[in-house]
PDB file with SEQRES, HELIX, SHEET and CRYST1 records, atoms N, CA, C and O in Angstrom:
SEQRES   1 A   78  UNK UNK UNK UNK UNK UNK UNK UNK UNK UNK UNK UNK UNK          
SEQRES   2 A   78  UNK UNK UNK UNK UNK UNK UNK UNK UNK UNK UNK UNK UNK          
SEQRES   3 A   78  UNK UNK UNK UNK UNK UNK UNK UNK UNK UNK UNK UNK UNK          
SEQRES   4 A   78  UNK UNK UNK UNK UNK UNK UNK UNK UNK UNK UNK UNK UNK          
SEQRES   5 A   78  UNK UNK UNK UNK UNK UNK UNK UNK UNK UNK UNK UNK UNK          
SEQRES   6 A   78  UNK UNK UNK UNK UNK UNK UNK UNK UNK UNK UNK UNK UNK          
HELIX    1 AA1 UNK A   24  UNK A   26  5                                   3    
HELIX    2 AA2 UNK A   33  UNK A   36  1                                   4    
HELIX    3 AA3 UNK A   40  UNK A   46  1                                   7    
SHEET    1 AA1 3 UNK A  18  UNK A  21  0                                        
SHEET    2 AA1 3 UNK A   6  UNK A  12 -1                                        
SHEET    3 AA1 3 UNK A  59  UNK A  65 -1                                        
CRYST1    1.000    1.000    1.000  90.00  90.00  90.00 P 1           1          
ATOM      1  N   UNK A   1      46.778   9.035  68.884  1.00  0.00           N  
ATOM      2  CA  UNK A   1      46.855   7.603  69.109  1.00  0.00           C  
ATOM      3  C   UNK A   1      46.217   6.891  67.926  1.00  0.00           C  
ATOM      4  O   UNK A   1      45.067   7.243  67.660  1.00  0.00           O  
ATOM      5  N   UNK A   2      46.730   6.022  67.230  1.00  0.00           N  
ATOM      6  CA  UNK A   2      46.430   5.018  66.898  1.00  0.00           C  
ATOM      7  C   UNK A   2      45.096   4.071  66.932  1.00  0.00           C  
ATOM      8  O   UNK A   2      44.876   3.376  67.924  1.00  0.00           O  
ATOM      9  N   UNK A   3      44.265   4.074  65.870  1.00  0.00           N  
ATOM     10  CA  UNK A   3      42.998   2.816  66.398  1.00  0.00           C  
ATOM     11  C   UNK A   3      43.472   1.467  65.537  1.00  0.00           C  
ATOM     12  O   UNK A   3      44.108   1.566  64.487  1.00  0.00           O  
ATOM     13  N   UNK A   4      43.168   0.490  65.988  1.00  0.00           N  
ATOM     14  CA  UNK A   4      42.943  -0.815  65.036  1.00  0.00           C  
ATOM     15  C   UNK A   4      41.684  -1.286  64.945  1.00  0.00           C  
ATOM     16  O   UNK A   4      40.676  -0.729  65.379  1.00  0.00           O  
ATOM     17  N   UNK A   5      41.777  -2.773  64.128  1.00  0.00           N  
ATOM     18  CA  UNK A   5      40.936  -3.445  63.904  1.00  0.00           C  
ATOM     19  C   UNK A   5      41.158  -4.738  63.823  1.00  0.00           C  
ATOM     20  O   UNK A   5      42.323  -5.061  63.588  1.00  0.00           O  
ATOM     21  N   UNK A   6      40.599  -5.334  63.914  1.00  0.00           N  
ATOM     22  CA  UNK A   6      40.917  -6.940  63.705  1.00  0.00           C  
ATOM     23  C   UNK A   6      40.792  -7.194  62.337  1.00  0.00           C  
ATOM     24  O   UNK A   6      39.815  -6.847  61.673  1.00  0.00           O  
ATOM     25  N   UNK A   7      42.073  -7.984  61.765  1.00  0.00           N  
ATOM     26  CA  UNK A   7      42.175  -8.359  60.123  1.00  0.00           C  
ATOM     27  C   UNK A   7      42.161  -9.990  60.526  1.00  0.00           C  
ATOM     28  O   UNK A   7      42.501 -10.209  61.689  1.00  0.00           O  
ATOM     29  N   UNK A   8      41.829 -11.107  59.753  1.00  0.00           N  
ATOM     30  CA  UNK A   8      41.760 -12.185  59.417  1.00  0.00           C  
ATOM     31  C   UNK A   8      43.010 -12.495  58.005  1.00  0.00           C  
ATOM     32  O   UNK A   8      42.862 -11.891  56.943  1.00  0.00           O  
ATOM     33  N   UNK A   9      44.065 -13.388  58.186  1.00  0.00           N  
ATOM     34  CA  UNK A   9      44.533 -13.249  57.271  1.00  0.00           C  
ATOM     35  C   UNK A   9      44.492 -14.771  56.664  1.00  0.00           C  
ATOM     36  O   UNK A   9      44.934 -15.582  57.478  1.00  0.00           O  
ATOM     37  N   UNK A  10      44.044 -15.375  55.366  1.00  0.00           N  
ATOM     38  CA  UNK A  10      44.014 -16.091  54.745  1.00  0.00           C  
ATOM     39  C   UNK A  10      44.870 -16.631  53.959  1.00  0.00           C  
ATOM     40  O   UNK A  10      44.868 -16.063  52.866  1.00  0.00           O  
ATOM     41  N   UNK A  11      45.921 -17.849  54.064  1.00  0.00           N  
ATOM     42  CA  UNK A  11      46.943 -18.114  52.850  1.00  0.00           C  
ATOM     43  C   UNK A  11      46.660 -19.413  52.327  1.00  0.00           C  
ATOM     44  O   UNK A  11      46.962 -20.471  52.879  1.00  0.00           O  
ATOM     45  N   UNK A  12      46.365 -19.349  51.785  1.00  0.00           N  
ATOM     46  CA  UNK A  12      46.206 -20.391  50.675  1.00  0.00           C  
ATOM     47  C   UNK A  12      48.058 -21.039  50.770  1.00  0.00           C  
ATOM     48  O   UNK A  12      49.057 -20.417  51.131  1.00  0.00           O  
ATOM     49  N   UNK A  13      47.954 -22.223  50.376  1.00  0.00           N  
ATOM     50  CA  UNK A  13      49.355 -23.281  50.457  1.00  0.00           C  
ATOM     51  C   UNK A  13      49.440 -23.884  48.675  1.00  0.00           C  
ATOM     52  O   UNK A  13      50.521 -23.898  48.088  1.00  0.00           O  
ATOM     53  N   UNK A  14      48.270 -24.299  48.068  1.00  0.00           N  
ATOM     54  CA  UNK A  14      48.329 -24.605  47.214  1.00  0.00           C  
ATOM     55  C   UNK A  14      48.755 -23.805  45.931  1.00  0.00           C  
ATOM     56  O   UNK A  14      49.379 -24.305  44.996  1.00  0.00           O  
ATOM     57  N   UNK A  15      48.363 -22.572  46.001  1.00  0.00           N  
ATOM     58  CA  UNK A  15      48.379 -21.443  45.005  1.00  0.00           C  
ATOM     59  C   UNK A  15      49.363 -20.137  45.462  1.00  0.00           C  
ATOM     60  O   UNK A  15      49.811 -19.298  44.681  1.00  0.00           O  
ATOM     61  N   UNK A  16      49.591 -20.184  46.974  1.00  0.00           N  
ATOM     62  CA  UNK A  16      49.944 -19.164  47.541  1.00  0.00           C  
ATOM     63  C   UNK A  16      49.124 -17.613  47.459  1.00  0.00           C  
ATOM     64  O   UNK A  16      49.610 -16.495  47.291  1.00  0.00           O  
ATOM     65  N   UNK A  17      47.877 -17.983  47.625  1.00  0.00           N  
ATOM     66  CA  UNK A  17      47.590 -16.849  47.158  1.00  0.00           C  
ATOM     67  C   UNK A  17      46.906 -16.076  48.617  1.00  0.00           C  
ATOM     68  O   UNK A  17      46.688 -17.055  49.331  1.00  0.00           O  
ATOM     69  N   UNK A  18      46.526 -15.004  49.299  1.00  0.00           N  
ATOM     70  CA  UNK A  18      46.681 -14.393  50.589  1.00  0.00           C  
ATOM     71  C   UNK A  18      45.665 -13.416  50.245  1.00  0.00           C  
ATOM     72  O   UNK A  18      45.799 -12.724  49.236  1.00  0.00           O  
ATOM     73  N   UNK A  19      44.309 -13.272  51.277  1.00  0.00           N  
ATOM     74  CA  UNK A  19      43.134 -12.736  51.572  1.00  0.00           C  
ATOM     75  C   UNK A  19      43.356 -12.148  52.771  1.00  0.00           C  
ATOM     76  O   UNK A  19      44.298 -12.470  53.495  1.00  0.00           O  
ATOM     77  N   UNK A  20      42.553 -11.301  53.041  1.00  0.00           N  
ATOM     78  CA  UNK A  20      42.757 -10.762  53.997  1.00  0.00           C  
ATOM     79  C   UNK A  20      40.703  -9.783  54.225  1.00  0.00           C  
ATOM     80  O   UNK A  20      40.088  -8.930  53.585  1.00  0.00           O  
ATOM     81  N   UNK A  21      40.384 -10.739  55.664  1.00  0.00           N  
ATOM     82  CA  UNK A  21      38.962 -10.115  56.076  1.00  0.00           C  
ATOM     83  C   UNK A  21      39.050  -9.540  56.982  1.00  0.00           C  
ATOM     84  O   UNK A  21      40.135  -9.417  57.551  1.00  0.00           O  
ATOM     85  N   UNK A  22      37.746  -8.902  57.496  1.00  0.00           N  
ATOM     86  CA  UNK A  22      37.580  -8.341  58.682  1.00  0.00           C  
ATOM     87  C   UNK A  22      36.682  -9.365  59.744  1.00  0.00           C  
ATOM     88  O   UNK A  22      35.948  -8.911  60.622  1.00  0.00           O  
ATOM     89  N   UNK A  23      36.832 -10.437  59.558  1.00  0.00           N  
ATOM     90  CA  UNK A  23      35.846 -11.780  60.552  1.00  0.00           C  
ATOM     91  C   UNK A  23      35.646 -12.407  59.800  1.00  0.00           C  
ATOM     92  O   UNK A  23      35.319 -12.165  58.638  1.00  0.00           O  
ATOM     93  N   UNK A  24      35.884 -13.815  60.582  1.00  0.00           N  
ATOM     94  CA  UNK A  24      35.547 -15.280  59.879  1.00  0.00           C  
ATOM     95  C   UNK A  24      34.453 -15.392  59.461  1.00  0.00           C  
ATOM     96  O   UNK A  24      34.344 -16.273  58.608  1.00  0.00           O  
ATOM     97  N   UNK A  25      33.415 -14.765  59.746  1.00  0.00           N  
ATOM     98  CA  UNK A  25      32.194 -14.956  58.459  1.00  0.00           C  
ATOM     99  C   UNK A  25      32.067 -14.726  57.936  1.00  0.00           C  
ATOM    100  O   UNK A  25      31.119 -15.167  57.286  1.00  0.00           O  
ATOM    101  N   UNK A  26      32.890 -13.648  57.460  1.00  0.00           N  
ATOM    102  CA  UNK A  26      33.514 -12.929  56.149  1.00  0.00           C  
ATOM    103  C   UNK A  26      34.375 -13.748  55.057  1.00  0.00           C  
ATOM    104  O   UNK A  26      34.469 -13.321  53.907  1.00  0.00           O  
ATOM    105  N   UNK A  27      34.936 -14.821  55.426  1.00  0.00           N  
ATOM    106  CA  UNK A  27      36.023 -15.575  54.860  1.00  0.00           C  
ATOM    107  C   UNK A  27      34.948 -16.522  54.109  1.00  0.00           C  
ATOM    108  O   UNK A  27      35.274 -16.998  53.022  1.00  0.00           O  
ATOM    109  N   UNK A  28      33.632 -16.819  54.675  1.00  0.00           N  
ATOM    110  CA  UNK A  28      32.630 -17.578  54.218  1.00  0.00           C  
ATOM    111  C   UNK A  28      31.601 -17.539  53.401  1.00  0.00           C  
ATOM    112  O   UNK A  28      30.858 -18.479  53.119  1.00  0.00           O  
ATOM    113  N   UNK A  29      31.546 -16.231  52.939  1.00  0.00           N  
ATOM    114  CA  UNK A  29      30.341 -14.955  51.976  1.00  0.00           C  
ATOM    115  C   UNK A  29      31.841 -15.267  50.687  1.00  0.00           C  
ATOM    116  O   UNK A  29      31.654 -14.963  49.509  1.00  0.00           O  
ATOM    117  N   UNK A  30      32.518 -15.567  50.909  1.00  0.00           N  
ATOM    118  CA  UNK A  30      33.894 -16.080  49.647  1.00  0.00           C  
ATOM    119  C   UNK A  30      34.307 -17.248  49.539  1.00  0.00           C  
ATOM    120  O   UNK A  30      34.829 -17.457  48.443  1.00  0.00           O  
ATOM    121  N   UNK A  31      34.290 -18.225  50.320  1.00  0.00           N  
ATOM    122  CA  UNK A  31      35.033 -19.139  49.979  1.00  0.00           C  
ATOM    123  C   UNK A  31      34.029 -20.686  50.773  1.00  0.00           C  
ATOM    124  O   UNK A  31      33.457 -20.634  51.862  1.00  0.00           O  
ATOM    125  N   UNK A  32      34.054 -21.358  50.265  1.00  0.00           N  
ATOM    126  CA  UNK A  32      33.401 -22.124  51.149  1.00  0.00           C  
ATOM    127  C   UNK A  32      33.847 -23.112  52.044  1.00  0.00           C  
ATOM    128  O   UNK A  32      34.968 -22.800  52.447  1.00  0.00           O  
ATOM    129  N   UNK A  33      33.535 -23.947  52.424  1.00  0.00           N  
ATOM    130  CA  UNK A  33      33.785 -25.027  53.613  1.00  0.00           C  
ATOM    131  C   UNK A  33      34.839 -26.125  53.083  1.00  0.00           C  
ATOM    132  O   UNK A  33      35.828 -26.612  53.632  1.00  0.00           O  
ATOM    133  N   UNK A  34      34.209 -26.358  51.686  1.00  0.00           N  
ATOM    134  CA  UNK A  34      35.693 -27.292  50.952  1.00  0.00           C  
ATOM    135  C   UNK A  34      36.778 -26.332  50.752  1.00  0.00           C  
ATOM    136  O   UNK A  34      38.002 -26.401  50.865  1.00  0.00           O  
ATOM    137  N   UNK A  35      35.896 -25.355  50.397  1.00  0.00           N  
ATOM    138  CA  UNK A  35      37.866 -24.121  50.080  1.00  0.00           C  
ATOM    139  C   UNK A  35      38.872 -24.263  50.781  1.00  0.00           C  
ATOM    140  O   UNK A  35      39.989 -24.679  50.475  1.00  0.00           O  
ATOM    141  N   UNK A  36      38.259 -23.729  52.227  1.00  0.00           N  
ATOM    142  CA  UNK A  36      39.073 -23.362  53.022  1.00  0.00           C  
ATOM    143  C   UNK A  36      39.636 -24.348  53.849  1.00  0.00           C  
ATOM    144  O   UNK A  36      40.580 -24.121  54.605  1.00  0.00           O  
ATOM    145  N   UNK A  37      38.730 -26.129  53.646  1.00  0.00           N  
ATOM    146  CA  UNK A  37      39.124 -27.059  54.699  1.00  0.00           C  
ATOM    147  C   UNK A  37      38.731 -26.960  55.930  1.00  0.00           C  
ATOM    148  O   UNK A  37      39.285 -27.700  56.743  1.00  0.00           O  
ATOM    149  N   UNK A  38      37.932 -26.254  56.289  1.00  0.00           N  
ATOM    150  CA  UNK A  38      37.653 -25.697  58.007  1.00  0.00           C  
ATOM    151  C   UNK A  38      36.155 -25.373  58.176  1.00  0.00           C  
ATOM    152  O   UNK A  38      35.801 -24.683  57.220  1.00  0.00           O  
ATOM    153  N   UNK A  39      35.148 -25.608  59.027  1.00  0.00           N  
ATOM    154  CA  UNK A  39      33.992 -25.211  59.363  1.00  0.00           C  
ATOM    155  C   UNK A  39      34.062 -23.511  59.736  1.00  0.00           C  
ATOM    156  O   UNK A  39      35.203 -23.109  59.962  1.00  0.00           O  
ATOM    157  N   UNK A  40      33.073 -22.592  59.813  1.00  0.00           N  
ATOM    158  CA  UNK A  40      33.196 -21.796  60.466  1.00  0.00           C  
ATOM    159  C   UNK A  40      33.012 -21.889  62.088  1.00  0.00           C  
ATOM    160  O   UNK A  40      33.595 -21.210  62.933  1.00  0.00           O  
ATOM    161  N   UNK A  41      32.274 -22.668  62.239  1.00  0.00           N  
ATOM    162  CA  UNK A  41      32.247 -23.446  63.698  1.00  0.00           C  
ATOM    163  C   UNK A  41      33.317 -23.876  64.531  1.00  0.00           C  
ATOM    164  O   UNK A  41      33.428 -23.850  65.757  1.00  0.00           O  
ATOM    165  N   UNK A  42      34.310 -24.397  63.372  1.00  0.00           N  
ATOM    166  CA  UNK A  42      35.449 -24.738  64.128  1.00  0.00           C  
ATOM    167  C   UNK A  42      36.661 -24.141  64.872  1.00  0.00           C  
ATOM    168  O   UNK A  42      37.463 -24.252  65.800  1.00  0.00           O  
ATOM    169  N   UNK A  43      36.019 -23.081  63.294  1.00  0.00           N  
ATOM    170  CA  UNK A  43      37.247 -21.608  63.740  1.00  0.00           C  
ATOM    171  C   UNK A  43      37.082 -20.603  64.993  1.00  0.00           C  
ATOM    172  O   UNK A  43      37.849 -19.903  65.654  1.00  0.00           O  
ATOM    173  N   UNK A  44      35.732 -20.873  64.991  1.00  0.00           N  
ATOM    174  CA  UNK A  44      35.378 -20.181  66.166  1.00  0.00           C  
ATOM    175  C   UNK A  44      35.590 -21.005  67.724  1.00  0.00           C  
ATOM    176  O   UNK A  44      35.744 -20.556  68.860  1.00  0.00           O  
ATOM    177  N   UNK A  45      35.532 -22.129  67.293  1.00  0.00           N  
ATOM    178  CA  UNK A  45      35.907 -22.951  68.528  1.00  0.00           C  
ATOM    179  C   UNK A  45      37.256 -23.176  68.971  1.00  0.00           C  
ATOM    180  O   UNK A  45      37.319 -23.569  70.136  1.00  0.00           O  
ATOM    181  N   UNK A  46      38.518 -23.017  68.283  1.00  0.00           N  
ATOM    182  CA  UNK A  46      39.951 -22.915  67.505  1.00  0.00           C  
ATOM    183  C   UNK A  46      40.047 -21.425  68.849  1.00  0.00           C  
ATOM    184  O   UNK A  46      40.860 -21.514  69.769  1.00  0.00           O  
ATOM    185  N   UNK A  47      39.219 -20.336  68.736  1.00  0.00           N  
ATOM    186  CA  UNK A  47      39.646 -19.148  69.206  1.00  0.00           C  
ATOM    187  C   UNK A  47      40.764 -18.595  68.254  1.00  0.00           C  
ATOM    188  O   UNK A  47      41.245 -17.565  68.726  1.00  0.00           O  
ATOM    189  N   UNK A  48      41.198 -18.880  67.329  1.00  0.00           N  
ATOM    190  CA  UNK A  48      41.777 -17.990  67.203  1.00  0.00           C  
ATOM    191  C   UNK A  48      42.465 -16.339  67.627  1.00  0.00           C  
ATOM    192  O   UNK A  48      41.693 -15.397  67.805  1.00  0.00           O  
ATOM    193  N   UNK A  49      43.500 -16.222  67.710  1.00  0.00           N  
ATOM    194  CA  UNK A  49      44.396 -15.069  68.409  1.00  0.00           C  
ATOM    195  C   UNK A  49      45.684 -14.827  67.716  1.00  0.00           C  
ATOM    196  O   UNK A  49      46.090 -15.755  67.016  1.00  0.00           O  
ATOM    197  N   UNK A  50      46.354 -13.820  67.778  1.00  0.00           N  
ATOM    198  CA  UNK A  50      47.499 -13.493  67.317  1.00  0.00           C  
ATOM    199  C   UNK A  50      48.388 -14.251  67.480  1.00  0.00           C  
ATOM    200  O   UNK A  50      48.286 -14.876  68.536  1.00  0.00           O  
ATOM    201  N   UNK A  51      49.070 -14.435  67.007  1.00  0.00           N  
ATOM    202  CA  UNK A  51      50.200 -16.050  67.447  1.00  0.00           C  
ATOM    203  C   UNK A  51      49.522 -17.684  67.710  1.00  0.00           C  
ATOM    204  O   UNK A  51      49.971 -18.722  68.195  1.00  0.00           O  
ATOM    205  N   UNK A  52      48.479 -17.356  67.232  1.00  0.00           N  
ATOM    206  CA  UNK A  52      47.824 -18.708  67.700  1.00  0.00           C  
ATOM    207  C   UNK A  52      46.840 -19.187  66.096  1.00  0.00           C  
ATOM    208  O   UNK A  52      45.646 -19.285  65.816  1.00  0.00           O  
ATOM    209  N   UNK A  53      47.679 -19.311  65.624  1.00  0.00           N  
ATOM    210  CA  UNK A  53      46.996 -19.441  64.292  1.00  0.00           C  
ATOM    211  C   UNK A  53      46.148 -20.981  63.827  1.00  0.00           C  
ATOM    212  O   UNK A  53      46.610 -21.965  64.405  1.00  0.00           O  
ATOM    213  N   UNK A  54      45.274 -21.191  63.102  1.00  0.00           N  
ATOM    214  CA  UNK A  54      44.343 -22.095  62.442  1.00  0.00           C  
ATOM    215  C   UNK A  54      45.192 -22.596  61.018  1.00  0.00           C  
ATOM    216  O   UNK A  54      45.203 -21.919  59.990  1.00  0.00           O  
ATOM    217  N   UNK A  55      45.878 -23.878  61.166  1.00  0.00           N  
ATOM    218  CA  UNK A  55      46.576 -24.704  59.901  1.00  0.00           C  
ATOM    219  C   UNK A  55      46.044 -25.477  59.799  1.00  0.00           C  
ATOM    220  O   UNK A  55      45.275 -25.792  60.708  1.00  0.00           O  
ATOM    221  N   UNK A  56      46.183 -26.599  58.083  1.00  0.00           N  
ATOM    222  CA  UNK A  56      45.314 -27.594  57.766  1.00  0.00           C  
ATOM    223  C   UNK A  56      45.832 -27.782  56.396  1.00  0.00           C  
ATOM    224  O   UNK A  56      46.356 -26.755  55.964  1.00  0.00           O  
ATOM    225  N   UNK A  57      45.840 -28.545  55.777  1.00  0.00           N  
ATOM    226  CA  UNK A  57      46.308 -28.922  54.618  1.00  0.00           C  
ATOM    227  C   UNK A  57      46.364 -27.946  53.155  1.00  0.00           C  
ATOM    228  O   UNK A  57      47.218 -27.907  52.269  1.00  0.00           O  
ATOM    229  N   UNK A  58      45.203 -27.271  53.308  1.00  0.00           N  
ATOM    230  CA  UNK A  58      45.029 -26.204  52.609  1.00  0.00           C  
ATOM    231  C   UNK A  58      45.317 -24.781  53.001  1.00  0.00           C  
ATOM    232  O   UNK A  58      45.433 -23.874  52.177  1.00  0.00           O  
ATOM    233  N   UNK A  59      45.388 -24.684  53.850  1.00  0.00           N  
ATOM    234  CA  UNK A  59      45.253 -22.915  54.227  1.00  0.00           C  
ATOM    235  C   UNK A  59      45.783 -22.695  55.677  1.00  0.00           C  
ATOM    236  O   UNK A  59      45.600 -23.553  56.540  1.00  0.00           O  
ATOM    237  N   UNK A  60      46.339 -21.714  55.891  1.00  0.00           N  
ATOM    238  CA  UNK A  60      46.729 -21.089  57.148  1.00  0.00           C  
ATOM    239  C   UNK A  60      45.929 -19.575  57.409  1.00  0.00           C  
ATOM    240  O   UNK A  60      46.051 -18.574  56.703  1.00  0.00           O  
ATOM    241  N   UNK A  61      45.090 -19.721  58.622  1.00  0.00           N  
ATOM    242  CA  UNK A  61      44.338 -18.255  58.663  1.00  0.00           C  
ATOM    243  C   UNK A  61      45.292 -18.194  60.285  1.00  0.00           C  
ATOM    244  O   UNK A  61      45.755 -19.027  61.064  1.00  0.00           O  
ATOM    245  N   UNK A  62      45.231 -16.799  60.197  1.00  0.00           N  
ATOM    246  CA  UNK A  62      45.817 -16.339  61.037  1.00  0.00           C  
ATOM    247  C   UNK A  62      44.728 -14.561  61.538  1.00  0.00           C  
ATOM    248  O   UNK A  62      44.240 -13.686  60.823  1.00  0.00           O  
ATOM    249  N   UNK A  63      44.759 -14.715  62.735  1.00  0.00           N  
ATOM    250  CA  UNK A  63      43.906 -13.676  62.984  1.00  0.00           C  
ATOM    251  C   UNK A  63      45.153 -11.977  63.569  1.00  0.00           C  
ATOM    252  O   UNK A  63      46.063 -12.221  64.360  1.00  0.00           O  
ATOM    253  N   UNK A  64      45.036 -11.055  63.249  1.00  0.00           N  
ATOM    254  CA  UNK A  64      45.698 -10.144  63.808  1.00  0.00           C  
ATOM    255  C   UNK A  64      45.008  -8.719  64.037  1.00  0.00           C  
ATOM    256  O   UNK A  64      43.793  -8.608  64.196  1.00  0.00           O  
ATOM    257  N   UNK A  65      45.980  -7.537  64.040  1.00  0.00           N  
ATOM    258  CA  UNK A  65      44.944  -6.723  64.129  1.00  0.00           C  
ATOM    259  C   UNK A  65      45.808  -5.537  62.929  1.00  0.00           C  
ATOM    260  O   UNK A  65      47.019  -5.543  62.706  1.00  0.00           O  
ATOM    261  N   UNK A  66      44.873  -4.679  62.355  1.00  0.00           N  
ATOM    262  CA  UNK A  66      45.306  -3.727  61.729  1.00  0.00           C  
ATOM    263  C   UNK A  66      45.215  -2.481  61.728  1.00  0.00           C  
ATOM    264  O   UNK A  66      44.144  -1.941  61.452  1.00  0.00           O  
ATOM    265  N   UNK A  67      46.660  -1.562  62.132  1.00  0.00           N  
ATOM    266  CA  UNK A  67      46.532  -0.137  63.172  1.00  0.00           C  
ATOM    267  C   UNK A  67      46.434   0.830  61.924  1.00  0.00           C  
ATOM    268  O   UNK A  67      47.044   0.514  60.903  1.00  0.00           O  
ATOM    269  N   UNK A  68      45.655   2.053  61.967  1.00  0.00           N  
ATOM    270  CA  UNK A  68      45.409   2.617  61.455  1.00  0.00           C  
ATOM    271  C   UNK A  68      45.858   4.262  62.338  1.00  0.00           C  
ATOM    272  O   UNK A  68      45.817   4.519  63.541  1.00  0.00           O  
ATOM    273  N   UNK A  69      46.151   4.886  61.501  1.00  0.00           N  
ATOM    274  CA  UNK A  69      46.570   7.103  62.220  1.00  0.00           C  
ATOM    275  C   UNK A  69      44.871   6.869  62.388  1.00  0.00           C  
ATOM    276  O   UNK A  69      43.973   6.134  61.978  1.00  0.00           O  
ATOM    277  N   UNK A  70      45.135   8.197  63.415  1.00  0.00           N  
ATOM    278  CA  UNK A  70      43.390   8.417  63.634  1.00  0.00           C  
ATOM    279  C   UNK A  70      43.624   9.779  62.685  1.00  0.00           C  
ATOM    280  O   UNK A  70      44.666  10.434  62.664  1.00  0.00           O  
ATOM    281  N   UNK A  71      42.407  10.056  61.900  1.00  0.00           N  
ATOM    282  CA  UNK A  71      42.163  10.410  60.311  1.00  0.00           C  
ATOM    283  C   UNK A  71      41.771  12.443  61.524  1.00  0.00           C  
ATOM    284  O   UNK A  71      41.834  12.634  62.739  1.00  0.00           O  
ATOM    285  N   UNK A  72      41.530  13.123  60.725  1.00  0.00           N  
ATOM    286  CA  UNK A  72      41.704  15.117  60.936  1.00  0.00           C  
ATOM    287  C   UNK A  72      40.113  15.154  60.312  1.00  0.00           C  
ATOM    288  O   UNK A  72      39.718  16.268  59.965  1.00  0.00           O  
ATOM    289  N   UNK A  73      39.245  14.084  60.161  1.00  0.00           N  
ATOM    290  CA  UNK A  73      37.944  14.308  59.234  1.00  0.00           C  
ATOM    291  C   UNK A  73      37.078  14.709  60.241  1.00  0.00           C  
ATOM    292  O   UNK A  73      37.038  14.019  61.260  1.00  0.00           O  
ATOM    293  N   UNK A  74      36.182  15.970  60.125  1.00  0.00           N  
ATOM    294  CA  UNK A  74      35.863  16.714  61.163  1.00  0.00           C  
ATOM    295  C   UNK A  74      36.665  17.483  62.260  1.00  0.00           C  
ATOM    296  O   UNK A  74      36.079  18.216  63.057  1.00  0.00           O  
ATOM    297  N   UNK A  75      37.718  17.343  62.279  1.00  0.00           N  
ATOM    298  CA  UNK A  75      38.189  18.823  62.981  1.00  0.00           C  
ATOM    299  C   UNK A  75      38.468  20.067  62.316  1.00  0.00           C  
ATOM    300  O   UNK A  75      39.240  20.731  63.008  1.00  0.00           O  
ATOM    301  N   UNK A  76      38.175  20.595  61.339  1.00  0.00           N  
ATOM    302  CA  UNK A  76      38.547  21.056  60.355  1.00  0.00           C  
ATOM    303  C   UNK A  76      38.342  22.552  61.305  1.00  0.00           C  
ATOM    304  O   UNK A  76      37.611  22.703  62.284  1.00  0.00           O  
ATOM    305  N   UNK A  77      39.202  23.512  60.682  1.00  0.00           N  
ATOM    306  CA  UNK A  77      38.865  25.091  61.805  1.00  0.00           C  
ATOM    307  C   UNK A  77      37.525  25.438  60.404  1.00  0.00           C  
ATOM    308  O   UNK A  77      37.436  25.351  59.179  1.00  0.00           O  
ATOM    309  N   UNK A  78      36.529  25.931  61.808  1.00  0.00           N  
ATOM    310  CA  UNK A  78      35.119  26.813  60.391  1.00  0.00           C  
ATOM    311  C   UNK A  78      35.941  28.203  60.814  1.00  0.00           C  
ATOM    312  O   UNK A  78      35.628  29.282  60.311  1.00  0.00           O  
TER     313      UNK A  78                                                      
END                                                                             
């Protein structure tokens, strides 16, 4: 089976240019409050969810998740 994670995805409108975090306070250790157009407060208040994305003149974040194979590290035969 399959694990994920939650990805944050960031697009810039002006430049087109596309980030991608692991949590909105992550988006904030990079970019700041004028960057992005958005409080982190807000985003969190927003809820953000899959299909339920955060737009604004500058940027579209969109929250999703990202599936990953589950990895053979440690089962190895001794």
């Amino acid at each position: 089976m399959s694990k994920h994670s939650t990805l944050i995805h960031v697009h810039f409108h002006g430049n087109g240019q596309h980030f991608y975090f692991g949590s909105i306070a992550a988006i904030f250790q990079l970019f700041s409050r004028e960057d992005v157009g958005v409080s982190r407060s807000t985003l969190y208040t927003h809820d953000l969810e899959p299909g339920k994305p955060y737009s604004n003149q500058k940027c579209t974040i969109r929250k999703g998740r990202m599936y990953r194979k589950k990895g053979n590290r440690g089962n190895a035969l001794v």
